[in-house]
N, C-alpha and C positions, 0 to 999 in steps of 0.2 A: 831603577836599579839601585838597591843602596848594599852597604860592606853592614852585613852584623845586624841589622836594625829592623824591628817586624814595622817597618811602615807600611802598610796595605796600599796607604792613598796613589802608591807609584805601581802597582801594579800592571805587569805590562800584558794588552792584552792575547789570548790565543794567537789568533793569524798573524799579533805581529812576531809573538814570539816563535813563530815557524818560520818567518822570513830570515829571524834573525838567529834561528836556533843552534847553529856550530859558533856563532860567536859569545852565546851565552854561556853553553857549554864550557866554552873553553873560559869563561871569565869565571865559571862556578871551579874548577879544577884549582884557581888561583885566589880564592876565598873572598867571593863575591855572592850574597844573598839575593835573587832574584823573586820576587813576588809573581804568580801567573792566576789572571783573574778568566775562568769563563765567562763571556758575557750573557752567553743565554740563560745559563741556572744561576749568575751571580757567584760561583765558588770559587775561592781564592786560595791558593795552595805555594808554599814557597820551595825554590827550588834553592838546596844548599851544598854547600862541599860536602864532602864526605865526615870530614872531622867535627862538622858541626850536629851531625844526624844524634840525634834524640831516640832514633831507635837503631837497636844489632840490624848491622846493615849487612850481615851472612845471613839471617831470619827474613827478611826482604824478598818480594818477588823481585825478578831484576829484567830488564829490558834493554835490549840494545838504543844507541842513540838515533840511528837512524828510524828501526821500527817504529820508537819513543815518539815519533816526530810528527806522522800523519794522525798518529791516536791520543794527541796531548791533552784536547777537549775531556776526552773520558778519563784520561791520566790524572788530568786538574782536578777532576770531583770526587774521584776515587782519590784524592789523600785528601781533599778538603773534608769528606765522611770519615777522615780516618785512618785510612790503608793507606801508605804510604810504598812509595817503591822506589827499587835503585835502580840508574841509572850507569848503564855501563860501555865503554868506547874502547872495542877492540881486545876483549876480555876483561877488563881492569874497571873496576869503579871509577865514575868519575863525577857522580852528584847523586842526589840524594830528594826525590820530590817527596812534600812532606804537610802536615799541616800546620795551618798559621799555631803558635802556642797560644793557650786562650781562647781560641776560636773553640764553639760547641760543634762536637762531632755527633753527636749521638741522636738519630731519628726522633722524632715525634712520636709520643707513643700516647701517653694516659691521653692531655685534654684533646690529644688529636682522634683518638678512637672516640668520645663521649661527644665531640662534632660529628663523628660520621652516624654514629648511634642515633644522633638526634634525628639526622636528614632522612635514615634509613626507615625509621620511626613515626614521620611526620605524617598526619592527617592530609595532607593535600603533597602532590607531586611536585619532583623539581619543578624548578617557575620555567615557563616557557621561552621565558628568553633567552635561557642557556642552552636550548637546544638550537641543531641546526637540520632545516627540515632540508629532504633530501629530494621534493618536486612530486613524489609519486605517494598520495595519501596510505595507500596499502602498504609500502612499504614503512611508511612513518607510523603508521597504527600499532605494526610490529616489532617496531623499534620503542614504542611508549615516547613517540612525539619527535623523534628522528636524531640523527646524530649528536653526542656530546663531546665535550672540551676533550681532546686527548686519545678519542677512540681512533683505530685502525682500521678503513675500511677498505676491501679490495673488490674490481666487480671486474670479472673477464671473460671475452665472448670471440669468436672468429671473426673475422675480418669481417665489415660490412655488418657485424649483428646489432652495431646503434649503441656502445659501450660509451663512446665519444660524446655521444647525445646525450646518455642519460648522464653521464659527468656533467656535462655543461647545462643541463636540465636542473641539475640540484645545486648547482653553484647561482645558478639564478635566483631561485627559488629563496638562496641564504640570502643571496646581495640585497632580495626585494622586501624582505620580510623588515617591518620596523625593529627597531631596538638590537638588534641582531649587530655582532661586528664584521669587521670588513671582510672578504672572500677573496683570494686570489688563484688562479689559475696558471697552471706552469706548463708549459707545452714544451717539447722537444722536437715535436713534427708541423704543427701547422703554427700559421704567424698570426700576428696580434689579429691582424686584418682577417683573417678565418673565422678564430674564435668568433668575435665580435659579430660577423655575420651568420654564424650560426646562432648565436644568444637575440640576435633582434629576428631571426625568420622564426625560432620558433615563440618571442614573447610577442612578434607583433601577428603571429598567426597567415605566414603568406609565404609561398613556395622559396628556400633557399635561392633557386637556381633564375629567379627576378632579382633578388637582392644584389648577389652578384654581379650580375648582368646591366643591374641598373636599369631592368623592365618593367618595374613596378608600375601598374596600369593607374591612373588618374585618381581612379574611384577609390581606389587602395590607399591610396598617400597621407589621407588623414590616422590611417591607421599604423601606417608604417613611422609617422612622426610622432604621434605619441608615445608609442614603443621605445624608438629611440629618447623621448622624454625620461620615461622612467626608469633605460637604463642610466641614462646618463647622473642621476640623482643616484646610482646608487654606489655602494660603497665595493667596488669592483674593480681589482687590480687582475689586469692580461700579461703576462710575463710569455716570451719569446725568446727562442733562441736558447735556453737553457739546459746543458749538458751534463753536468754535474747536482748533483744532490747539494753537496756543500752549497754550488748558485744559489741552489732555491733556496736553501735554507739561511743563505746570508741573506736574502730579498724578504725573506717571508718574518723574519725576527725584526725586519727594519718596518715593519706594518703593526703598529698597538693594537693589541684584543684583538688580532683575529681570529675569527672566529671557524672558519673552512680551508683547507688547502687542497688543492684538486690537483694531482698529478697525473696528464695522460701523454704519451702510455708510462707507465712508470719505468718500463723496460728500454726505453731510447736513456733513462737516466744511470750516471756514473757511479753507482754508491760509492769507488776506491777499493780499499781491501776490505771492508768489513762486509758482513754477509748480508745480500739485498732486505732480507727478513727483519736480521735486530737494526741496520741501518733507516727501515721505514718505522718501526718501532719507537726507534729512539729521538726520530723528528718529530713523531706524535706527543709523543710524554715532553720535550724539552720546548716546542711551541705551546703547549697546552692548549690545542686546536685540532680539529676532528682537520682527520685526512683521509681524503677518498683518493684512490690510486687505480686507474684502469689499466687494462692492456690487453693484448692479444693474449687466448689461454696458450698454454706449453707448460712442459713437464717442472719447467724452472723455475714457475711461479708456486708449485706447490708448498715448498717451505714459507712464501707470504702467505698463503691460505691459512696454514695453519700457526700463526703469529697473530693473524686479523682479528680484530673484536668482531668482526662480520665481514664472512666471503659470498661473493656469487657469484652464479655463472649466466651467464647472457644467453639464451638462445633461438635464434631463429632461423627458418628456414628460408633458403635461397630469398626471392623476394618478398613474401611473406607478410600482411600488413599485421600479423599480429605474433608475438613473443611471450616467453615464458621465464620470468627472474627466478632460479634456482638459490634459495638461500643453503649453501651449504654447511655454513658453518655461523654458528650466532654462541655469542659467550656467557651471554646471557637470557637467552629463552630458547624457545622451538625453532626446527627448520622448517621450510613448507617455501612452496613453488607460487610464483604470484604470477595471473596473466597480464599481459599490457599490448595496448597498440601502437605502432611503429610508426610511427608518420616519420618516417625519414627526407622526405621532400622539404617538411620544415625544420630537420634536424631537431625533433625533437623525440619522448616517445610518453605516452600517455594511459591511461589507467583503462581498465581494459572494459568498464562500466560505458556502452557508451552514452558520450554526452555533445550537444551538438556544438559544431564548431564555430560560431558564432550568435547574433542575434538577427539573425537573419531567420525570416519563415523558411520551409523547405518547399520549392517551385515544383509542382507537379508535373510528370512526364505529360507531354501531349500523349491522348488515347491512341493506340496504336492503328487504328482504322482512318487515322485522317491523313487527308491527302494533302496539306498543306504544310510548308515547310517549318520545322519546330523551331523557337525563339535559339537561343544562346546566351542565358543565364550566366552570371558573374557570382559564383559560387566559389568557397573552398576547398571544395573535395576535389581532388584528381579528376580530373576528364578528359579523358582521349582526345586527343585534337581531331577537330575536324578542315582537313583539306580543302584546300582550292586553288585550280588551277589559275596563276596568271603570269601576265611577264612583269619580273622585279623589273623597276626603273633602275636606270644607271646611280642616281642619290643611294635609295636600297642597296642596291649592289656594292657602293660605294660602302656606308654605313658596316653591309656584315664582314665586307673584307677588315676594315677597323677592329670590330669586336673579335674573331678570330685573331686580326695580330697584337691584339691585346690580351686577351685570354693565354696566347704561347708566350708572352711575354711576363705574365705573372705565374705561369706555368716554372718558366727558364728562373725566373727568379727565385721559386720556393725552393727548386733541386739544388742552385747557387748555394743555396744558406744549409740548405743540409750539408752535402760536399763539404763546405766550410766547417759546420763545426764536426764533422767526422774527420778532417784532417790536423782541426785543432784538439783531438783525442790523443794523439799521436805524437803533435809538437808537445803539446802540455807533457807528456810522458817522459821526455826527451830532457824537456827544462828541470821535472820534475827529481829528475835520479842525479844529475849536474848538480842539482842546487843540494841533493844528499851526500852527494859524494864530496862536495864543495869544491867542485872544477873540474875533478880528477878524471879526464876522461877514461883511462882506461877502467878504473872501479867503475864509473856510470854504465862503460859498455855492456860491464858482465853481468849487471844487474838488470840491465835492460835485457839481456839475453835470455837469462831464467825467469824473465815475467811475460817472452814472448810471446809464447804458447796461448795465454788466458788471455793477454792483450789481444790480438789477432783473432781470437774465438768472440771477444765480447765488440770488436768490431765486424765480424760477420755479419752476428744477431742483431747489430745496430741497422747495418745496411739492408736485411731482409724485413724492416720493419712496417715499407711500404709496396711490399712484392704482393702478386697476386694468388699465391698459392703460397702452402705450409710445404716445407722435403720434412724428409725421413731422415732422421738421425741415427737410428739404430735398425735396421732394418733385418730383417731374418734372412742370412745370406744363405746360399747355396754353398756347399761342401767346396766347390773347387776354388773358392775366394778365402780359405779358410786355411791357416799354415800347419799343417800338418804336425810340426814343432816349433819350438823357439828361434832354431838356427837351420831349417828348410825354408823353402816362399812354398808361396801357394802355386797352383799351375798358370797361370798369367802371363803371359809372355810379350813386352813393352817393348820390344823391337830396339834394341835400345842399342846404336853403332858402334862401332870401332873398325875401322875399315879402311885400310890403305891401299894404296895404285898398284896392282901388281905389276903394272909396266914399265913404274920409276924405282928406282932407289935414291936414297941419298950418298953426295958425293960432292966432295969441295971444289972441284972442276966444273959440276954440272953445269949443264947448258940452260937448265932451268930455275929462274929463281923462286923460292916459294915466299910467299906468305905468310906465317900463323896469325887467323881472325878469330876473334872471342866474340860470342852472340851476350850480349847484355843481361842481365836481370834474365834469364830463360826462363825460368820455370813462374815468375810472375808475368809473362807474355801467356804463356801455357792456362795458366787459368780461363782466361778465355776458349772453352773447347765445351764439345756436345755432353752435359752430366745426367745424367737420368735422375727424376724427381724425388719418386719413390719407391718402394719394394718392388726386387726384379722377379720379372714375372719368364716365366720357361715357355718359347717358343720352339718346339719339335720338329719344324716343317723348313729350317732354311729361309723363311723370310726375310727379307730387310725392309728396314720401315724407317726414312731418312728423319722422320721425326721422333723416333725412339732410339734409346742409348743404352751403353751396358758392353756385356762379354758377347765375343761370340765363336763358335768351332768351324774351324774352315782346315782345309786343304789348300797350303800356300800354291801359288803359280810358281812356274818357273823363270827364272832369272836368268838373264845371256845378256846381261851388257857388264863388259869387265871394268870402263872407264866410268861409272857411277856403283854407287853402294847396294847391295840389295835392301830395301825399304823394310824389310824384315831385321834388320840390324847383322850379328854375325851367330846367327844358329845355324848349329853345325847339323841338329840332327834332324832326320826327315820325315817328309807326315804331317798328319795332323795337330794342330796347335790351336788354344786358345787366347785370343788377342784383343782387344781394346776396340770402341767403334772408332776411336781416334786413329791406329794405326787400320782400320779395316775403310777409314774413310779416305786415308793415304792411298792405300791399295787401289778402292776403285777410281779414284782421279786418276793416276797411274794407265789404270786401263782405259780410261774415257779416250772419247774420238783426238780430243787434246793432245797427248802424249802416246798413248798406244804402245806404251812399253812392255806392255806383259798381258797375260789374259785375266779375265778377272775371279779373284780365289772360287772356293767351292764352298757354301756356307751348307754347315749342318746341322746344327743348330744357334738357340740365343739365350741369354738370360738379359733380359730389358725392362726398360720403364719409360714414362713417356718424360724428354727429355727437354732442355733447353738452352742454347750457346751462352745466353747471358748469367747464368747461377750467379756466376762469382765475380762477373765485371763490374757490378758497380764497386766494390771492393777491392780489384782490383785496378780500376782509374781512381780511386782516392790514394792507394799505396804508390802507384806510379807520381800523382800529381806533388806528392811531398818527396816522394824520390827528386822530381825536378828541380823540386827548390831546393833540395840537399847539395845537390851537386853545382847548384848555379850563385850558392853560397858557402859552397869547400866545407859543410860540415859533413864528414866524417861518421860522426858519433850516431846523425840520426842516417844517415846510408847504411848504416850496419844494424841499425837499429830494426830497417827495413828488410832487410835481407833476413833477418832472422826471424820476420815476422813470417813471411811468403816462404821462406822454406822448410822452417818446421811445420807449417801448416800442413804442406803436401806430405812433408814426411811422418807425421803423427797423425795422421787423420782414418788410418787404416785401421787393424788392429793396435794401437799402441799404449803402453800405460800410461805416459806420460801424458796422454788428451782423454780423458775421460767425457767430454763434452759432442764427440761424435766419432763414431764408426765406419767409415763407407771407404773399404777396402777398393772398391770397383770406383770411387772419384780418386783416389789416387793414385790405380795405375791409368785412368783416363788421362789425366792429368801430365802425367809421367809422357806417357805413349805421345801426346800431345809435345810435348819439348820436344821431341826425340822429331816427331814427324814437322816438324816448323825447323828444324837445323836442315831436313831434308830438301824440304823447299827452300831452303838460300842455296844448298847443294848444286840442286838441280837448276837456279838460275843462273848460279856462276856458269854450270857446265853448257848452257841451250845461249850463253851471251861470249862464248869462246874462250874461257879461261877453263885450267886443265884442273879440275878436281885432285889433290894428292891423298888426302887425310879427311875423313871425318870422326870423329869422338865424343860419346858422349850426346851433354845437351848442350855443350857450349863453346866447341872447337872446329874450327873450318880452317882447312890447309890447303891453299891457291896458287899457283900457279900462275903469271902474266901482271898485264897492270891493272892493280884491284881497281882502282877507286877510276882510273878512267873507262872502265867497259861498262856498254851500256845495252838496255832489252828496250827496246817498242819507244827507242828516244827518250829513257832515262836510266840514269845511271843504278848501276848492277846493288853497288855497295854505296853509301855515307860512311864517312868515318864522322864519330863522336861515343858519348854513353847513354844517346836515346834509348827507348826500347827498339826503335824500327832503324838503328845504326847499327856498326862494326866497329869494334874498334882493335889495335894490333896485340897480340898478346904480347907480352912481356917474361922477363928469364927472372931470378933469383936479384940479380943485379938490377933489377926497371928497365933493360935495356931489351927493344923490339927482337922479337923472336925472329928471322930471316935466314934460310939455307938453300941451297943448290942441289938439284936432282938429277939425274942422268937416266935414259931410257936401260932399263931390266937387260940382259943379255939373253 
């Protein structure tokens, strides 16, 4: 950092200058010249006062400081080419990014066109070593010799179509190839230890599911060691654990010449604010390194598609041993469909020409007229096991119980590290707006508040990334899920309480003391409830089908206990109504042999789909799990951070402008109906454990009667007090001071 002086050599770099960026700031405001060098393009740009600006700093684009801050990288290059911009804090100018004086702005034009002329010109093709082959000769013959320095490549396929394979297929393929520079792999789902095992079953030619296992038969092992010989020669980096783009991209600049970058899925990864498209764009051109990027197809990969130097689509049918690579998009030549074979057993997939899979002769079937038992061949190909009966020794016995609790143990450990870094999404979020705001909590809250919405949406899509089905986003709803107007609802009816004792009043005498309880976090407990997948589908007949979800029309029961709520909430009017499987799954426990409170409704019709409890729980135990350490470390900032997360989610997720990322009117009053009916059930155990119900409201008020915390059902206690999800704790007035009054029996 020098006053006045164009010393380049002090340049300080990018990410430090974001650590240190409000202090620079404020040093530039005070007539301090700052140097900021990119280290990936080398561009060095200095940041100056405002009085020192070399250009009309009202002519200027201008940028807030904080904006200014996560996008300095492109800030730096853009005034080292030239463009210079102001910088501004809090309306007022307060620096001036600019370029060095002296420094050449101006692009390569004349001898840089007459080199490309030349290359473009030449009698013989680029030299092969600057290509990176991509494992599948069909696809390299189309490409003119396979991926180059700098290209974008995207290949996306449904779950299970082997996208993963052909990634780590053509990342081998670079690693193996002489002359060729390094390759690295950036995973966000599986760990070093996966990768690796998928790259040596399918280089050494022998069923993944031995490797892992550590089954590999005798005969096998010379194969399986050489394998691992020539990876281990080769020039191949396994990155793990990494969530953000910027990671990779800090890991992948620290590797000279590489030559491959392989991102899968590219969708587990963080781009920030900038748009996943020019974000994978812009690591292509600034590594000067072909990047192949996989992932599950969706609608939201489409703008990569069309950014890609080359897109495809992956697909194959359910088991399928053989696939079809859709080239959809090629920047440079023809599209056209390439077939190939799936050997997904060796995590690999292969050219669709067949060719045999080792040097081995092929052992001829015994003739099927002999009556003698057939040999059992030590072959490659897939072969049904053939059975036999015997009794496992207790060693055996011993042995699989080991590999089973080994297997749940590298199981428990992969979902650990997800978890982890899905919750380090969150804290990183938290430090991230703190360290914008430069302490300020309450600016950090608000700003965490208006980035909830798309935070919370892109940890959804994070956590659906290893589910075994695609939901519906948008789904063509039926008229009655539909608001009629801006300031109407739609017909839905969420059961949703307000319900006091007709027996009690309040009275400063009374003979009964109450309680006010507050239910925790509610509507992130409520998450956990039955959602339907996809498009609901119209059942005309009354059915109910405990495995499917949705709306449905009944004819409420009647209600006759005056010392509990109606489960209905407080509808006044009568009839028929359309309600929630949430509240219709209240209903019939209600009537089950269990309780026998009421008869069980009249269903007349449904609108469903086939449904599942868990949609949104793993997303939900990751928001609870930093909920815990929020509270168990008195911060505040990220507690609210969370709260904002889990309840605009329910509340935008209907029709709303504010979430353009999903529609499903029917998960949010599931959702909803679900809080409402889980306040019911603590209701109902206060009432069945002898404390007097006064008050229920809402999703998150419960008013008792007796002594809360010592009554107990089936020998445990009714209520905990704390701010778990599965505690109570006491509401509080305007003052922090516990809510507690006396009621007296009605006259």
């Amino acid at each position: 950092m020098v006053g006045g002086v164009d010393d380049t050599n002090e340049a300080l770099g990018v990410e430090a200058a974001r650590a240190r960026w409000s202090e620079i700031i404020a040093s530039a405001t005070h007539g301090t010249v700052t140097h900021l060098r990119d280290a990936e393009s080398g561009a060095v740009a200095r940041l100056v006062p405002r009085e020192q600006s070399l250009f009309p700093v009202e002519e200027l684009p201008a940028w807030a400081v904080t904006a200014a801050r996560p996008k300095l990288g492109d800030l730096v290059r853009q005034a080292a080419a030239g463009q210079p911009v102001a910088l501004t804090r809090r309306g007022d100018l307060a620096a001036v990014l600019a370029p060095v004086p002296g420094a050449s702005t101006n692009p390569a034009t004349g001898g840089g066109l007459d080199e490309l002329l030349d290359t473009l010109t030449a009698a013989t093709p680029q030299a092969p070593a600057s290509l990176v082959p991509t494992g599948l000769d069909s696809l390299d013959t189309l490409l003119g010799g396979g991926l180059r320095p700098g290209q974008l490549a995207l290949v996306t396929g449904s779950p299970g179509s082997g996208t993963s394979a052909l990634a780590l297929g053509a990342a081998r393929a670079a690693a193996l190839t002489e002359g060729l520079g390094p390759v690295m792999v950036a995973s966000a789902q599986m760990s070093r230890q996966d990768l690796a095992a998928r790259m040596l079953a399918a280089e050494a030619n022998l069923p993944l599911a031995q490797i892992t296992t550590q089954t590999v038969p005798e005969t096998d092992r010379p194969r399986l060691e050489a394998a691992a010989a020539r990876l281990r020669g080769a020039p191949l980096h396994l990155m793990d654990r990494q969530t953000t783009l910027t990671q990779t991209r800090t890991a992948a600049a620290a590797v000279p010449d590489l030559a491959l970058l392989v991102l899968d899925p590219v969708t587990h990864f963080d781009v920030g604010t900038a748009a996943p498209a020019l974000a994978l764009r812009r690591l292509a051109t600034d590594l000067r390194a072909a990047v192949l990027a996989v992932a599950a197809h969706g609608p939201g990969l489409l703008p990569v598609e069309a950014e890609a130097d080359i897109a495809a689509r992956l697909h194959r049918q359910d088991h399928s041993a053989t696939a079809q690579l859709e080239i959809v998009r090629y920047r440079h030549g023809p599209t056209t469909t390439l077939p190939l074979n799936a050997d997904l057993a060796r995590a690999r997939l292969l050219p669709a020409t067949p060719t045999p899979v080792d040097d081995e002769p092929p052992i001829p079937s015994p003739p099927p007229t002999s009556t003698e038992p057939a040999p059992h061949p030590v072959t490659d190909s897939p072969q049904p096991p053939t059975t036999t009966t015997h009794t496992e020794s207790p060693t055996a016995h011993q042995a699989r119980a080991g590999h089973q609790r080994h297997q749940a143990a590298r199981r428990t450990k992969s979902a650990d590290q997800a978890a982890q870094a899905l919750r380090e999404m969150i804290t990183d979020a938290v430090e991230n707006e703190l360290a914008t705001a430069q302490g300020d909590a309450e600016a950090a809250m608000e700003r965490l508040s208006k980035r909830a919405i798309p935070d919370v949406m892109r940890l959804f899509d994070q956590t659906r990334k290893s589910a075994r089905y695609e939901y519906t986003a948008y789904p063509a709803l039926p008229d009655i899920l539909h608001k009629p107007s801006k300031k109407d609802p739609d017909l839905i009816w969420e059961a949703r309480p307000s319900w006091a004792n007709p027996a009690y009043r309040r009275h400063p005498d009374g003979e009964l003391r109450v309680t006010a309880l507050d239910v925790n976090a509610a509507y992130l407990s409520a998450l956990k409830c039955h959602l339907p997948i996809g498009r609901l589908e119209h059942n005309p007949n009354g059915d109910y089908d405990s495995k499917r979800a949705g709306i449905h029309l009944i004819t409420p029961p009647v209600w006759h206990h005056r010392d509990l709520p109606n489960p209905l909430g407080d509808r006044e009017e009568p009839g028929p109504l359309w309600i929630t499987t949430a509240t219709l799954r209240l209903l019939l426990r209600l009537a089950g042999p269990k309780h026998q409170l009421l008869e069980a409704p009249v269903i007349h019709e449904s609108w469903t789909s086939s449904a599942t409890e868990n949609f949104l729980d793993a997303m939900r135990q990751v928001l609870a799990a930093v909920r815990t350490d929020a509270i168990d470390e008195d911060d505040y900032v990220t507690l609210h951070y969370i709260k904002m997360m889990y309840a605009k989610l329910v509340s935008t997720m209907g029709e709303s402008t504010e979430n353009r990322a999903i529609t499903r009117p029917d998960w949010m009053h599931n959702i909803r109906s679900q809080a409402f009916a889980n306040i019911y059930g603590r209701a109902l155990k206060a009432h069945q454990a002898g404390l007097t119900v006064i008050s229920v409201m809402g999703t998150d008020e419960l008013h008792v009667a007796g002594d809360v915390w010592a009554a107990r059902s089936n020998g445990k206690a009714v209520f905990t007090e704390g701010r778990g999800l599965a505690d109570m704790k006491v509401k509080t007035d305007r003052d922090g001071a516990p809510v507690h009054y006396t009621v007296t029996r009605s006259s």
